[in-house]
N, C-alpha and C positions, 0 to 999 in steps of 0.2 A: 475361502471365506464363506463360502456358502450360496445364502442367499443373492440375487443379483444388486450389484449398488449403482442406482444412478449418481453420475458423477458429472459434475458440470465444469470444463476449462474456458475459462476467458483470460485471452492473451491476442493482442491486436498485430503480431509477429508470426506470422502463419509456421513460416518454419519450425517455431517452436512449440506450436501447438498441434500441427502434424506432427511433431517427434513425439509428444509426450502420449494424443494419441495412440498412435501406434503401437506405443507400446502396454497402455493400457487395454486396448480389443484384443491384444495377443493372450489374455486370459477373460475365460468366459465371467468370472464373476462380477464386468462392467458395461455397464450400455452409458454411452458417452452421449453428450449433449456439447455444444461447443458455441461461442461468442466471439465477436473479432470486437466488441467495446463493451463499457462498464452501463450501458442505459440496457442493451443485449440481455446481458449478464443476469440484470435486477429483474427481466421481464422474464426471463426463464424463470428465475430461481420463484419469481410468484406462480408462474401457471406450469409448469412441470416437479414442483415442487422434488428437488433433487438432494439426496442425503449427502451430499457434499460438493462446496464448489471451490475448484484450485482457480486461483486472479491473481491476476499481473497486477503488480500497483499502480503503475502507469498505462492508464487507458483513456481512449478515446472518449467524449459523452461524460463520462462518472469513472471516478479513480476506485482503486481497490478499496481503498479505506471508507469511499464516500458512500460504494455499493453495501460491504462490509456494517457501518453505521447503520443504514436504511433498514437492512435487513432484522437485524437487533433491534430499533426501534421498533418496528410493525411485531415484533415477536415471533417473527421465521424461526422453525427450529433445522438447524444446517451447521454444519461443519465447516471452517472455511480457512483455506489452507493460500497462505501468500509464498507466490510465485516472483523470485524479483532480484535485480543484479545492485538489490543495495544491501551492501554489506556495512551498516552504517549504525549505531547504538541509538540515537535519537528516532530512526526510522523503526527500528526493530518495537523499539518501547511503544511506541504510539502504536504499531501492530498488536501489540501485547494490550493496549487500551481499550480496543474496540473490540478485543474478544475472538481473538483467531486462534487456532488449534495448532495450524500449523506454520512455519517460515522456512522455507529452501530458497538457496540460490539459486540461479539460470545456473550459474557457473558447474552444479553439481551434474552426476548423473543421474539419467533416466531411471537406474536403478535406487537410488538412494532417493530421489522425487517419489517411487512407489511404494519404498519401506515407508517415508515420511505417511501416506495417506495409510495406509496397514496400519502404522502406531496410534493415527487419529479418529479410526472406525474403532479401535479397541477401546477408545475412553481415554487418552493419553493424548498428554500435547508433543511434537516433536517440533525441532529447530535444528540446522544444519550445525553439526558439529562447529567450524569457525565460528560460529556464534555464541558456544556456550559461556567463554568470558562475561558478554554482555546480561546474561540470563542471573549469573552471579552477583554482577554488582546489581543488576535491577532487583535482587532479592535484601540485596546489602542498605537497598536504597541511600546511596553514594549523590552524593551532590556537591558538581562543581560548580566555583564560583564566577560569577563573570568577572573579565579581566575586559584592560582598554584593548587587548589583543584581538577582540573580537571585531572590531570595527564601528559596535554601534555606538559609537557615542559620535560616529558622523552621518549618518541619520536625522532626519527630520521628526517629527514628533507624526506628523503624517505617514511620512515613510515607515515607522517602525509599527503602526498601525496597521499599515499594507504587508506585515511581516507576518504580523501574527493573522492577518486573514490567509494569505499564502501558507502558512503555518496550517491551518485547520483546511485545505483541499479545497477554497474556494477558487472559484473561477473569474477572470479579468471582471466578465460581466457581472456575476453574483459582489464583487466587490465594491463595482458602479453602481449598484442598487442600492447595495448598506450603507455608501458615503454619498450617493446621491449627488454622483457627477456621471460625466463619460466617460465610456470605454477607454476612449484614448486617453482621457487626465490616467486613467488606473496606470495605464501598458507604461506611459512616462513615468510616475513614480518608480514603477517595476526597473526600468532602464536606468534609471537614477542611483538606487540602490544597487545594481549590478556596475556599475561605473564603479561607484563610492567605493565596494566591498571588492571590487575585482574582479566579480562571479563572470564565468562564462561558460556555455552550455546548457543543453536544451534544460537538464533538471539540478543547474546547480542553484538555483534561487531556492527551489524547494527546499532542498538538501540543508541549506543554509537554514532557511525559515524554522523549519523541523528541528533544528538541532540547538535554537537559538531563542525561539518564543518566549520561554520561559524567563526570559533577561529582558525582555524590552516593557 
């Protein structure tokens, strides 16, 4: 490639950010910069000013998306390639919203993680193969209906509110602020709807949220 590219990973999974590492100082054209959370992340990418940053969506402090956002609004110029074991079409799309270049699984290799960043220094977006389905109908702009299938019409009118904030990457406390109650009313709601809807797992609220917004 030439020239050298500062390249910034944040991912709060060490093993996997020593893998990816590793494999990128194996060629001289990268000096690596690295974050274990997304607040980390946002402070590099302002004062090291790095021509691209690979982010886990799920981070510590600030999520991919919410670093991603930030970045765009202050008018950062950066490349920014999502790191992330969701292989999921709601998730994919809202990556595709806030303007990222690139999408790879964890799941992929190291090698096909380094084509991905190749294809998005050259001016080009890349997405992990399994995904190109989704790329299609998001072109097709395909919209499904909500059905009673999905659970929300057992929902509170509150609760479905806490959806769509959960939906847009805020935080328990960021949501306690905007409804201006406690921490703890939010986390109960949150437990409420996972009850109601079945969800269990550290990000299946999100998952759900994200995939769901746009119905409540």
């Amino acid at each position: 490639m030439g020239n050298v590219v500062k390249t910034l990973i944040a991912d709060d999974h060490p093993l996997m950010m020593k893998g990816l590492q590793q494999v990128l100082e194996g060629h001289e054209d990268f000096e690596i910069i690295t974050a274990e959370n997304g607040k980390e992340a946002l402070d590099h990418i302002r004062k090291q000013s790095p021509q691209i940053a690979i982010l886990d969506i799920e981070m510590p402090e600030l999520t991919g998306f919410e670093v991603a956002k930030q970045v765009h609004q202050e008018g950062i110029q950066i490349d920014i390639i999502f790191l992330t074991m969701y292989k999921d079409e709601s998730m994919f799309n809202k990556a595709m919203d806030v303007g990222v270049k690139g999408y790879v699984l964890k799941e992929n290799t190291a090698l096909e993680i380094f084509k991905c960043i190749k294809t998005v220094l050259s001016g080009k977006h890349y997405l992990s193969p399994a995904l190109s389905d989704f790329l299609i109908k998001r072109n097709e702009k395909l919209l499904t209906p909500a059905t009673d299938k999905d659970g929300l019409n057992l929902l509170t009118k509150t609760e479905k509110k806490v959806i769509k904030q959960v939906a847009d990457m805020k935080t328990s406390q960021e949501i306690a602020d905007e409804f201006n109650v406690s921490i703890k009313t939010v986390q109960n709601h949150r437990n409420n709807i996972c009850n109601k809807l079945g969800l269990s797992g550290a990000h299946a609220l999100l998952k759900f949220a994200v995939e769901h917004a746009s119905k409540v």
